[in-house]
N, C-alpha and C positions, 0 to 999 in steps of 0.2 A: 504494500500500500504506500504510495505515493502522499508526502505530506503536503497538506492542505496551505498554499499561500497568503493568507487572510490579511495583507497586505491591498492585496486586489481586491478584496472585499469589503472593504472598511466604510465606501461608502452605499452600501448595497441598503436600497430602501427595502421599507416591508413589503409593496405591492410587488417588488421582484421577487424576493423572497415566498411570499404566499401563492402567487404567479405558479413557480417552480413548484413547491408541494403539491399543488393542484395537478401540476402536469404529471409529477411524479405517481401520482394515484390518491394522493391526499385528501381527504374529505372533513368539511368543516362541522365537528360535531354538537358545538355550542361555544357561547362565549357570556366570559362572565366581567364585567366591566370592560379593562382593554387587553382582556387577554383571550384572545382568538386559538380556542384548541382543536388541531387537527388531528385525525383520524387514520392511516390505514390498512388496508386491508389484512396485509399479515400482521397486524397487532401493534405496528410502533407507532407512538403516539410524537406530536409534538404542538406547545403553546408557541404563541407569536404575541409578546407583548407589545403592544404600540397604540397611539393614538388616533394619530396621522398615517395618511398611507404613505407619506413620504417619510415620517421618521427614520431613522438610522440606528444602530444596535451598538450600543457599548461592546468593547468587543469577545468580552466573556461571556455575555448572553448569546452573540451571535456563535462563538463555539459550543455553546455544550447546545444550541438549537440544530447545528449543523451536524456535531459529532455524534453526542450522547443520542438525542432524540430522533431525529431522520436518519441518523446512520451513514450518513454522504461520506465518500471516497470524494480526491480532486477528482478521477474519471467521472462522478456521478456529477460533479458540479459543472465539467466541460460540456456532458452531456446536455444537462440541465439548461446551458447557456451563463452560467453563473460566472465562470474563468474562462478567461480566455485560453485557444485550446494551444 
């Protein structure tokens, strides 16, 4: 596995960011104030706290959204459209 440049990332809005889960197979299962929790299918979950769709992710929140919860490789974020390839 290939580590994750989050450099290139840093200013990645939420509307890309939920954009991509969505493409990924992500499903919005509810949300409770501004935290947008997605759903899928095989079972991993991930929250998107934001306000604004154009908000920006401190960049701890934006790893453990990217690592722990989606599970994204760099391949899945090329894929994705997220890094450039």
């Amino acid at each position: 596995m290939t580590e994750i440049d989050y450099s290139q990332l840093r200013s990645l809005q939420a509307r890309h960011l939920i954009s991509a889960l969505i493409r990924d197979g992500f499903v919005l299962r509810n949300q409770r104030g501004s935290h947008h929790r997605y759903r899928h299918p095989d079972g991993r979950r991930a929250t998107v706290p934001f306000s604004r769709a154009g908000d920006t992710f401190a960049p701890k929140t934006l790893r453990r959204i990217i690592e722990e919860q989606a599970c994204w490789t760099a391949e899945d974020l090329r894929r994705l459209g997220l890094l450039a390839g």
